[in-house]
C-alpha positions as CSV (number, residue, x, y, z in Angstrom):
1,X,0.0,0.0,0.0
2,X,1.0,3.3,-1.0
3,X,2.3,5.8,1.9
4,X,0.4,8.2,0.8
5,X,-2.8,5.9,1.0
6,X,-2.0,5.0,4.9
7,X,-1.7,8.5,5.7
8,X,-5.2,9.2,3.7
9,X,-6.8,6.7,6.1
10,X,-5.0,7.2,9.7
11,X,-6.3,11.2,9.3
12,X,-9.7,10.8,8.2
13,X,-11.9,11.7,11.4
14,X,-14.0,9.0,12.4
15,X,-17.6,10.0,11.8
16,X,-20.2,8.5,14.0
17,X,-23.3,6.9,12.1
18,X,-26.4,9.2,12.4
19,X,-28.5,6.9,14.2
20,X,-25.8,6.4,17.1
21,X,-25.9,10.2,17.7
22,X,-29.2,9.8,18.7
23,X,-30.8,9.4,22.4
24,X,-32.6,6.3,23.3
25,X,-36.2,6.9,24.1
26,X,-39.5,5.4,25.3
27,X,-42.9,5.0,23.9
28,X,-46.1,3.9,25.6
29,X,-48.7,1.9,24.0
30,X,-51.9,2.2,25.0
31,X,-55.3,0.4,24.7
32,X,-58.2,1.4,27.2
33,X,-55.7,2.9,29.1
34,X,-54.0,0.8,30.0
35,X,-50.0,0.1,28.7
36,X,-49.9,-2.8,26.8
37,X,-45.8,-2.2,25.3
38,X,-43.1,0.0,25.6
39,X,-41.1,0.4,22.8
40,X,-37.6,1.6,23.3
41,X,-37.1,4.0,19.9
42,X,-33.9,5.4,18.7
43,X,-34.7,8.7,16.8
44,X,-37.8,6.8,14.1
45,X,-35.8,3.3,14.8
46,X,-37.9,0.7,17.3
47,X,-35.2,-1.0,19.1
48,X,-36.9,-3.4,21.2
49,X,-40.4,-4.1,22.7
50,X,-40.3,-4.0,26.3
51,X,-43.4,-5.9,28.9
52,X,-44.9,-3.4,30.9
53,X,-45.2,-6.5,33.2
54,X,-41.5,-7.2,33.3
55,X,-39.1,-5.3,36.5
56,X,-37.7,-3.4,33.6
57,X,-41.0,-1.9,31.9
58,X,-42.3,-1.3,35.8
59,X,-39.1,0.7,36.2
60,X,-39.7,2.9,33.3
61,X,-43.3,3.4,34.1
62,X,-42.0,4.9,37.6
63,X,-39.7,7.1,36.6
64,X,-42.5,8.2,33.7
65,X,-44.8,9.0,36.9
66,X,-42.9,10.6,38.7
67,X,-41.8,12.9,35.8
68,X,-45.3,13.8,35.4
């Protein structure tokens, strides 16, 4: 490889992918009101479904509440 090409790659900043730039965030679902899902989001991305029933999804509901 070239010396020139080596430098070429060692300098070029490394440029994070837009989607990891984004914050993780949480969405309720709702029927009759009640939460059926949370999805964990990452800007329009859905991540991962999360039980409302499970110690996780009760932990986010808390801290949902008591933001409210």
């Amino acid at each position: 490889m070239p010396e020139e090409a080596v430098q070429a790659t060692e300098e070029a900043p490394e440029q994070p992918a837009p989607a990891e730039t984004e914050d993780v965030h949480y969405q309720a679902v709702e029927k009759d009101g009640t939460v059926t899902a949370i999805w964990e989001m990452q800007g329009r991305k859905h991540l991962r479904t999360i039980d409302p029933r499970s110690a996780e999804g009760k932990q986010i509901l808390a801290l949902f509440e008591t933001a409210a």
